[in-house]
C-alpha positions in Angstrom: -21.6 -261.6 28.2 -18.8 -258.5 28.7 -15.2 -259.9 29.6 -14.6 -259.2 33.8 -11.5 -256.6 32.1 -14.0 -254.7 29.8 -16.3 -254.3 32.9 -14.1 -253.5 35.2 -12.8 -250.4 32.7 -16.2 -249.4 32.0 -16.7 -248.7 35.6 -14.0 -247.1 36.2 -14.1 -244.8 33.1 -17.5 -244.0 34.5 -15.7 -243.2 38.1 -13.3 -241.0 36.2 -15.6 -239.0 34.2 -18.0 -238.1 36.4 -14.9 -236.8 38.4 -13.9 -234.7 35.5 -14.3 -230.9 36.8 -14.7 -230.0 33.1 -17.5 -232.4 32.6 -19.2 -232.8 35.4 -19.9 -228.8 35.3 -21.0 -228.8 31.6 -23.4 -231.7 32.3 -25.0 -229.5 35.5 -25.4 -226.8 34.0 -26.7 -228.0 31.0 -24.0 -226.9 28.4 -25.0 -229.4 26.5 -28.4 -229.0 26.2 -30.8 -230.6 28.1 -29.6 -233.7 27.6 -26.0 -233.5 28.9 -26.4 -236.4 31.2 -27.2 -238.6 28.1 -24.0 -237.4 26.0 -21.5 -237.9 29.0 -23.3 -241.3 29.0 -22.8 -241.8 25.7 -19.4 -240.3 25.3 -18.3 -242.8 28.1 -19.4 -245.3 25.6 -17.9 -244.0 22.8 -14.8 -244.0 24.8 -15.0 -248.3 26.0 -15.3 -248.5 21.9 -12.5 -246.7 21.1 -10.5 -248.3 23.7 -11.5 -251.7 22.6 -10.6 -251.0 19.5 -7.6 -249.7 19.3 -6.0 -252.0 22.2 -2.9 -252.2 20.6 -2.1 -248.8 19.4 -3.1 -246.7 21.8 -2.0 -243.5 22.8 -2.9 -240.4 24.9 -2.7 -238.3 22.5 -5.3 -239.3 20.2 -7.3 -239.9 23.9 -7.4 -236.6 24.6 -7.9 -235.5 21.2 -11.2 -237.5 21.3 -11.7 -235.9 24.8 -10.9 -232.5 23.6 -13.7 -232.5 20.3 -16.3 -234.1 22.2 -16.4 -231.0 25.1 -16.2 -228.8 21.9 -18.8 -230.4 20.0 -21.1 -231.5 22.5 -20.8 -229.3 25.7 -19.5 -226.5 23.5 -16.5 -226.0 25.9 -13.1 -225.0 25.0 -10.7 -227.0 27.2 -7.2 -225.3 27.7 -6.7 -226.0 31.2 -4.7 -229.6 30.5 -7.4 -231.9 31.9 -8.2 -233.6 28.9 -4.8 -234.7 28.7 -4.6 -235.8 32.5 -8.3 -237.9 31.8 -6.7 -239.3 28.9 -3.2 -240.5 30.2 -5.4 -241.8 33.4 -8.1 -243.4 31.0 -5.1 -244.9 28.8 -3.1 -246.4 32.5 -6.4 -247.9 33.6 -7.1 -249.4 30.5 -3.7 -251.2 30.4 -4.0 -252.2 33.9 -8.0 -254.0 33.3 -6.3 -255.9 30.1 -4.4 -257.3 32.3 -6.3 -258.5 35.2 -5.3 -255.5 37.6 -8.6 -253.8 38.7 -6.9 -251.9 41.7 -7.2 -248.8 40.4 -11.1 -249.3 39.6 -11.0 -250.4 43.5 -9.5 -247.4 44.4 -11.6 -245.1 42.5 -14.9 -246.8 43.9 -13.3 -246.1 47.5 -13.1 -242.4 46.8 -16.6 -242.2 45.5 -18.2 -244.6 48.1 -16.1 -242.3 50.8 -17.6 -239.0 49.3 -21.0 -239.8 48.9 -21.4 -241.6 52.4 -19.7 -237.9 53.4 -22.1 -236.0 51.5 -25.0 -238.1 52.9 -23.2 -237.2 56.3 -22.5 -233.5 55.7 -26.5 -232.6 54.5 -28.3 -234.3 57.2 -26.0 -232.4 59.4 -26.4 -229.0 57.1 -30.4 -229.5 58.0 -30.0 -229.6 61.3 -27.6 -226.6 61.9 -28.6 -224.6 59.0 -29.7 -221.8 61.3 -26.8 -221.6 63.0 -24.1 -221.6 60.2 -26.2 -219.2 58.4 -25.6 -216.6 61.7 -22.1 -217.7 61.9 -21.0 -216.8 58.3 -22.9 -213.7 58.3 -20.9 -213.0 61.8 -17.7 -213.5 59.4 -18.9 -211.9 56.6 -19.2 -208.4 58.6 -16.0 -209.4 60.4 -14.3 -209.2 56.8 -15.8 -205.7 55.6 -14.2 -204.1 59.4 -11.0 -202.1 58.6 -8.1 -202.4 60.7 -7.7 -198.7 61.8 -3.9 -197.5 60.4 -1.1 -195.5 61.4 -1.8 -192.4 59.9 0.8 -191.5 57.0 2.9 -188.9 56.9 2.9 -186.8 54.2 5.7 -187.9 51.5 7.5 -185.9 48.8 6.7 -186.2 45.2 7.6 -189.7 43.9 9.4 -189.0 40.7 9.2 -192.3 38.1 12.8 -193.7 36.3 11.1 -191.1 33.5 11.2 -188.0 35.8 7.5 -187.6 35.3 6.1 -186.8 39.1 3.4 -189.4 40.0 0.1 -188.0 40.9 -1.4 -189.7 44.2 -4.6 -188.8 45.7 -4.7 -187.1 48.7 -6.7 -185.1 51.0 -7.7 -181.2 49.9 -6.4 -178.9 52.0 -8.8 -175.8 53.0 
């Protein structure tokens, strides 16, 4: 039977991976082969291992090292954008906090992804039914974009001289 603290962090490493931009866009669109789902499943349990594991010694660091090779190795993504270290130094708080009988932030993170797929569930029945319309309206606002505000015509300038004294060359209309 798996300790109510071990449970609780699984679940919400789950929660926080599958919220991980990084990953969740190498596992849809298949960076990883066709069976990306089943390495982000099995890198979150490499992960509960590792944390188990190394309890004591811990650090986000060698978290987000772990992080950092399995994107390379397995979703052959280079991650320089910092978020391995963020997932890490969230993993590593959570992880303290289910060791010692705090699940709050597991609470909260089951919140947010109750709250987002009851929206989702919300926002496509509603996308069905008005699918017509917003279609019209954002082509309305596409055309809207591509109109040019008519300008103040320009007077004509001298030559612009650079800190060089080389005269810049602009484009302008030919004169007949």
């Amino acid at each position: 039977m798996v300790h109510p603290n071990q449970a609780a962090f699984t679940e919400g490493l789950n929660y926080v991976l599958r919220s991980w931009s990084a990953l969740k866009l190498a596992v849809e669109q298949d960076w990883g082969g066709p069976d990306s789902e089943e390495k982000r499943e099995w890198m979150a349990e490499t992960l509960v291992e590792y944390f188990g594991a190394n309890a004591k010694r811990l650090d986000e660091f060698d978290v987000e090292d772990i992080l950092v090779q399995i994107m390379s190795d397995e979703f052959h993504t280079d991650l320089e954008d910092g978020s391995a270290y963020a997932v890490a130094k969230h993993l590593v708080s959570m992880f303290n906090q289910c060791i010692h009988g705090d699940f709050s932030e597991v609470a909260k993170l089951r919140e947010k992804v109750a709250s987002r797929s009851h929206q989702s569930a919300g926002q496509s029945a509603n996308n069905d039914e008005d699918s017509e319309d917003d279609d019209s309206e954002a082509d309305e606002e596409d055309d809207a974009m591509d109109v040019e505000e008519p300008s103040a015509p320009q007077e004509p300038q001298g030559p612009i001289i650079d800190e060089d004294g080389f005269e810049l060359v602009t484009k302008g209309r030919r004169r007949r």
